[in-house]
C-alpha positions as CSV (number, residue, x, y, z in Angstrom):
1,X,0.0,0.0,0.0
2,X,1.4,3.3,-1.2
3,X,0.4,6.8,0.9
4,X,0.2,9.8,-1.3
5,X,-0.3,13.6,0.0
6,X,-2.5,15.9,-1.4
7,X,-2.4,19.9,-1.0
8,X,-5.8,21.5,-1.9
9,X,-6.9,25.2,-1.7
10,X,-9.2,25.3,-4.4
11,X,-11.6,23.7,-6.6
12,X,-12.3,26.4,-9.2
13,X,-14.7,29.0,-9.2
14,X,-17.4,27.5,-7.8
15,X,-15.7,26.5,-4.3
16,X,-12.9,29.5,-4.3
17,X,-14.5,32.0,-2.5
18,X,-15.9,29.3,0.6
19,X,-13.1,27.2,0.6
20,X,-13.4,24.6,3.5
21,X,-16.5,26.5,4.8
22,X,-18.3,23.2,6.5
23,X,-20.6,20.6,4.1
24,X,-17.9,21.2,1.5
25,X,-15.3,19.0,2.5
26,X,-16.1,16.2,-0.1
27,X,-15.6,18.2,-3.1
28,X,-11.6,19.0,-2.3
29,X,-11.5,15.3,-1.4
30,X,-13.1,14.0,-4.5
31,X,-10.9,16.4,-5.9
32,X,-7.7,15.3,-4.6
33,X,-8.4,11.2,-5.5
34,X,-9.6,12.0,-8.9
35,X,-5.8,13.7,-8.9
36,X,-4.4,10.7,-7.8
37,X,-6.0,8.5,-10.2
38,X,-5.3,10.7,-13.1
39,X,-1.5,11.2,-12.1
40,X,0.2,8.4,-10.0
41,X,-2.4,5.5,-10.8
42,X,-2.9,6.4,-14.4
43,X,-2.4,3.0,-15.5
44,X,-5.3,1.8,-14.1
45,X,-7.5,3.8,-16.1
46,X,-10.0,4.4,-13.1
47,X,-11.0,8.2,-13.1
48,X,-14.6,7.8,-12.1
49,X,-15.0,7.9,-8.3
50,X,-18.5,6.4,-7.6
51,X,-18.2,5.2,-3.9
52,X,-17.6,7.5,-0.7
53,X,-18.3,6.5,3.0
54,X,-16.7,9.3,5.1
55,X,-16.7,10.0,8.8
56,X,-16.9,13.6,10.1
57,X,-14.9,13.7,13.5
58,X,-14.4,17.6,13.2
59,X,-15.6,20.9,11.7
60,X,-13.4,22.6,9.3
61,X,-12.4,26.3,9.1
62,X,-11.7,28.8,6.0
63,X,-7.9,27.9,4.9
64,X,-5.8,25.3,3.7
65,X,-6.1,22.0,3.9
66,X,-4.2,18.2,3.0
67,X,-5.7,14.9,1.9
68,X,-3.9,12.1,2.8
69,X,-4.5,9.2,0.4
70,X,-3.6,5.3,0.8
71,X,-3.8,3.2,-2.0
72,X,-6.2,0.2,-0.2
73,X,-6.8,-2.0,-2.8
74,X,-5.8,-1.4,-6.9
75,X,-8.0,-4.1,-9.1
76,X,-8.6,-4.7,-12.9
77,X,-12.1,-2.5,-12.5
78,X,-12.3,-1.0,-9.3
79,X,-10.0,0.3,-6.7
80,X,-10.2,1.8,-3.6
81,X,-8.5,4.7,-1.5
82,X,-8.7,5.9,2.2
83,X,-8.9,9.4,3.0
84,X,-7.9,11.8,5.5
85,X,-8.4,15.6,5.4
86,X,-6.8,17.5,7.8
87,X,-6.2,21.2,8.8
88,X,-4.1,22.8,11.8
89,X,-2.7,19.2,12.5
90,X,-6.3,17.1,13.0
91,X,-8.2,14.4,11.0
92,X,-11.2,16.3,9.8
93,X,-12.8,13.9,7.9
94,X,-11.8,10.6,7.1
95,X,-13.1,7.6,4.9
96,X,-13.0,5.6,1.5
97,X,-13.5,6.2,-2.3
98,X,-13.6,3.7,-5.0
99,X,-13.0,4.4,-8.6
100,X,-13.9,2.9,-11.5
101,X,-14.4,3.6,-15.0
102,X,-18.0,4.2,-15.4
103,X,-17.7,4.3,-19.5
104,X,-16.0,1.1,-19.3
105,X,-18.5,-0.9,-16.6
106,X,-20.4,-3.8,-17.7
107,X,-22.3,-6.4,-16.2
108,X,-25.8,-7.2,-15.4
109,X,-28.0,-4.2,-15.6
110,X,-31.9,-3.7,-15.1
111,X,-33.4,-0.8,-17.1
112,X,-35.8,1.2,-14.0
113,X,-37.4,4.4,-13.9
114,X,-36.6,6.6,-10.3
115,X,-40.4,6.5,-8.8
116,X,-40.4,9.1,-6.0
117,X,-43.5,9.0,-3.9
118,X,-44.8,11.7,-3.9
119,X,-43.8,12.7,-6.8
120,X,-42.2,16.7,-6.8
121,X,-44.5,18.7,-9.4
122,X,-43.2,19.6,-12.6
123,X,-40.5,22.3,-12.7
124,X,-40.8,25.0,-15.9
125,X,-36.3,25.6,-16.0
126,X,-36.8,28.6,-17.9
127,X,-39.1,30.4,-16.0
128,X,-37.1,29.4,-12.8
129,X,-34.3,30.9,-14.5
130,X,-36.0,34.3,-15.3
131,X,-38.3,34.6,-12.8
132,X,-37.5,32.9,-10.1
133,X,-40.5,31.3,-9.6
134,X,-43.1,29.0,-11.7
135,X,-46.3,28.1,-11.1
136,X,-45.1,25.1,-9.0
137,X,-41.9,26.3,-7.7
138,X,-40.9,29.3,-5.6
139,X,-36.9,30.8,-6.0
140,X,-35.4,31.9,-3.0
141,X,-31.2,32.5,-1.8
142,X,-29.9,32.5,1.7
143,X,-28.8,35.6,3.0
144,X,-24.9,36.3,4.5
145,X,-23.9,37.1,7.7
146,X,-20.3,36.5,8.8
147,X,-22.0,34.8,11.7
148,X,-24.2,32.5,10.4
149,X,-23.2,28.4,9.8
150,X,-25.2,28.7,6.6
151,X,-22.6,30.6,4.3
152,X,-21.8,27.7,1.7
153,X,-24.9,28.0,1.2
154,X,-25.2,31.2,0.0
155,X,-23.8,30.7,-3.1
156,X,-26.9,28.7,-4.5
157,X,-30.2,29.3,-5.0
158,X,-33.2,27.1,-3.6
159,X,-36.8,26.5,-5.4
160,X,-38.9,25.0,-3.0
161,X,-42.4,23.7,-3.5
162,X,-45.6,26.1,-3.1
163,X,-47.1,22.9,-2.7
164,X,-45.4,21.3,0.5
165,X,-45.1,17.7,0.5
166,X,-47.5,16.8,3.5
167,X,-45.1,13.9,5.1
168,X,-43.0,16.1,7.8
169,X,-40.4,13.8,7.2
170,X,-39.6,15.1,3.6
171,X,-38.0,17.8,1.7
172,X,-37.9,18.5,-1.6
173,X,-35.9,21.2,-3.1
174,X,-34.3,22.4,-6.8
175,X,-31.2,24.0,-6.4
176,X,-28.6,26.0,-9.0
177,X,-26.2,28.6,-8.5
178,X,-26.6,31.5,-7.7
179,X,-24.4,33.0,-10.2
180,X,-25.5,32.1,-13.7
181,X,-22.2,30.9,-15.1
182,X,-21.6,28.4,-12.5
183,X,-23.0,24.4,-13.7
184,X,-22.7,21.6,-11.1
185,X,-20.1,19.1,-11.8
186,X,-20.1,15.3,-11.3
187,X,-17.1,16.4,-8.2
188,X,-19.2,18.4,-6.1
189,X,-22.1,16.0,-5.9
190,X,-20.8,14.7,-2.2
191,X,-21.1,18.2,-1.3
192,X,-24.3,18.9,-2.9
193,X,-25.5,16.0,-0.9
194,X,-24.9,17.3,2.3
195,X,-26.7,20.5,0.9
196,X,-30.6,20.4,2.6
197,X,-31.9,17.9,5.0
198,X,-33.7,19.9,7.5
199,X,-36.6,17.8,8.1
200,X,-36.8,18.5,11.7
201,X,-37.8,21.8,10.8
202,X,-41.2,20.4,9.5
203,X,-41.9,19.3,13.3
204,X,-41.7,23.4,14.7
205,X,-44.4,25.1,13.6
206,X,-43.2,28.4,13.6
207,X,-39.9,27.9,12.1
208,X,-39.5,29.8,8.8
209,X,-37.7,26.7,7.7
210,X,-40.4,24.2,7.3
211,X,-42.1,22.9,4.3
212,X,-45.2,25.5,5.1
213,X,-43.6,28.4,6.3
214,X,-40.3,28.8,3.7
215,X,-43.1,28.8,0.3
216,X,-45.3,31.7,1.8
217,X,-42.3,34.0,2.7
218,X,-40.6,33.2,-0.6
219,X,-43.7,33.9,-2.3
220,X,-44.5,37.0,-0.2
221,X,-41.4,38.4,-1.1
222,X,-41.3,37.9,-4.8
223,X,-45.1,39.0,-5.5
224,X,-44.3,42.8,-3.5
225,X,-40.6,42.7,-4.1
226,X,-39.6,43.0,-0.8
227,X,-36.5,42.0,1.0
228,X,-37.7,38.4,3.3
229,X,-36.5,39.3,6.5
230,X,-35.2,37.0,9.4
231,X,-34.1,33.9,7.8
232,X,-32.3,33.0,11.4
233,X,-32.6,29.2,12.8
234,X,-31.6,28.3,16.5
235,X,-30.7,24.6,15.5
236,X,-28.1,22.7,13.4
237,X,-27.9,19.4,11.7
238,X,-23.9,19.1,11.3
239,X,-23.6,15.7,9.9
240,X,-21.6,12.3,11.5
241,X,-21.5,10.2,8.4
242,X,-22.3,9.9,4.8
243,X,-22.4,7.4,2.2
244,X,-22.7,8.4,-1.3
245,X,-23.2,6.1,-4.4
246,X,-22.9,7.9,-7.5
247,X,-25.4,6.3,-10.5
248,X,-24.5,8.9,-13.0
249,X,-22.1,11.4,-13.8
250,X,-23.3,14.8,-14.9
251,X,-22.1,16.3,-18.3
252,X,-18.4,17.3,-18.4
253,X,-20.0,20.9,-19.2
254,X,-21.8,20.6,-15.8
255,X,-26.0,21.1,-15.1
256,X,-27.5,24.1,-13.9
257,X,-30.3,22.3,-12.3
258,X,-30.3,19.2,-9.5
259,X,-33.4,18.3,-7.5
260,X,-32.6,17.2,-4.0
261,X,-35.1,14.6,-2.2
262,X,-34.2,14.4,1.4
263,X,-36.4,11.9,3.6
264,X,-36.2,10.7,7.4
265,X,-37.2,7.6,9.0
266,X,-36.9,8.5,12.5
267,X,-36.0,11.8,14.5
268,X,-34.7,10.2,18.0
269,X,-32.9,11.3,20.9
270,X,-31.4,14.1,18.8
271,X,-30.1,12.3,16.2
272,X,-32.2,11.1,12.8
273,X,-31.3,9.7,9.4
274,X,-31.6,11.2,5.8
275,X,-31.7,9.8,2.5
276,X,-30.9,11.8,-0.5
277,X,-32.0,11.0,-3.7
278,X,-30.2,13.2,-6.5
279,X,-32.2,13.9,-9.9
280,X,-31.2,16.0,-13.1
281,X,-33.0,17.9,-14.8
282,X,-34.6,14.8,-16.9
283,X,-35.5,13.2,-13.4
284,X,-33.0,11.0,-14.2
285,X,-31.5,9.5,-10.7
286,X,-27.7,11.0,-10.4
287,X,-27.0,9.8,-7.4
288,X,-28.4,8.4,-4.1
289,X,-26.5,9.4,-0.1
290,X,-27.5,8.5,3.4
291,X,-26.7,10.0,6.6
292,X,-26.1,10.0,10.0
293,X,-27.2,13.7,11.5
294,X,-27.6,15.2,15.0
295,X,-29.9,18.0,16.1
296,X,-27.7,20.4,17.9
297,X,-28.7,23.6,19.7
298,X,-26.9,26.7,17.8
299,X,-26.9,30.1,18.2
300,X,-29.0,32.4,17.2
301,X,-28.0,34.4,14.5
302,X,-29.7,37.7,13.8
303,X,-32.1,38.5,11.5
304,X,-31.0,39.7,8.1
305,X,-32.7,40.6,4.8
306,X,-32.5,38.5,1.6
307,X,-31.6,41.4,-1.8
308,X,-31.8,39.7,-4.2
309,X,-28.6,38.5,-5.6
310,X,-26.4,39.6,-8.3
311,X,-25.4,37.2,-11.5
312,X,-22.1,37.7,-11.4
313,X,-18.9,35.1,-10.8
314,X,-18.5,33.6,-7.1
């Protein structure tokens, strides 16, 4: 087994200007193994990473990072890597990848169709695009503070249902970037997964988070084109573990458009589950995650008005 070492402080435009901000971990360690495989284990002809189960021990800060990487097992069609990301001298995350090469996979395969039930109502991408809003869907971004937890995610933007799925234990949300240049990549999926599982938020009434709440303030706001106000929350959801299998990979060019379905079984004891399904644009299943979460008490952070945000580069 062969140890390699990593250096990452950027993934490109779309991670630059959060780099390391928490729930992006995976993409600089996709990153760094789809290095690896390109550079010291080009011979194997693996560059697909399809497989991640990583453990969260810490959270990370803004600044730079390493991946370790440990060559576990190196086969004919699949190989597999473990992980470590640290920062300041501590294991941050930790875990394993397999590659393959998707173009190249056979075997036995069973042509079926993604079934979600419910099923999310149909999404019109060019009038999401233009106006935020269709006539199923309602656009909304998450407004900065410098001390809110939420900043990765202010470089996306949400459509959530007007609609609301009636199950509590289920979200559904479309997300792109903010910026208009910016396409999700097969990389940052891992990421992307880690994006929007707040289904205990369902479960407090008068949290502006939940499936009822969220619609009517983002639809408030973009019929009178006013600013929504107080998009605080007193809880977090950092995550323990996740598992990600990837089913497809995105076009090299990227997608604008992903649709995240993120369901609980159980909320217990201050802890709960989530499974992620991943869809493109064609409902096409992309990829599918589960998780491991806690429900931590967080500080409050004040209220602050959403503008509406500026196409421009991140």
């Amino acid at each position: 087994m062969e140890a390699r070492k990593a250096e990452a402080t950027s993934l490109g435009k779309a991670i630059e200007a959060s780099l390391i901000k928490p729930r992006l971990q995976l993409c600089i360690v996709v990153s760094a193994i789809q290095q690896h495989f390109r550079s010291t284990l080009q011979q194997y002809d693996q560059p697909d990473t399809f497989d991640i189960a990583a453990v969260y021990l810490r959270p990370a800060t803004t600044g730079k990072v390493i991946v370790d990487l440990e060559d576990v097992k190196l086969g004919a069609s699949i190989s597999t890597v473990h992980f470590t990301l640290r920062q300041n001298g501590k294991n941050i995350v930790v875990g394993y990848a397999s590659n393959t090469n998707l173009k190249l996979a056979t075997g036995i395969s069973h042509l079926s169709s993604t079934t979600l039930d419910p099923r999310p109502a149909p999404a019109n991408f060019i009038r999401l695009k233009n106006n935020g809003m269709d006539a199923n869907w309602v656009g909304f971004t998450i407004p900065y503070h410098p001390m809110s937890f939420l900043k990765p995610v202010t470089h996306f933007q949400f459509f959530s249902p007007i609609n609301a799925p009636a199950q509590n234990n289920i979200t559904d949300v479309w997300i792109r970037f903010a910026s208009a240049q910016e396409k999700f990549t097969t990389v940052m999926l891992g990421s992307i997964a880690d994006h929007w599982h707040r289904m205990p938020e369902n479960y407090l009434p008068q949290s502006k988070w939940n499936n009822v709440q969220l619609p009517k303030i983002a639809l408030q706001a973009a019929n009178t084109g006013s600013v929504i106000q107080g998009y605080s929350t007193s809880y977090r959801y950092p995550t323990l573990s996740l598992h990600l299998e990837i089913k497809k990979k995105l076009p090299p060019e990227g997608t604008q458009f992903l649709f995240i379905r993120a369901q609980s079984n159980e909320i217990k004891n201050g802890r709960f589950d989530a499974n992620i399904t991943i869809l493109d644009e064609n409902l096409e299943l992309v990829a599918l995650s589960h998780q491991v979460c806690l429900v931590t008490k967080g500080a409050q952070i004040p209220d602050v008005g959403m503008e509406p945000r500026k196409r421009g580069k991140l």
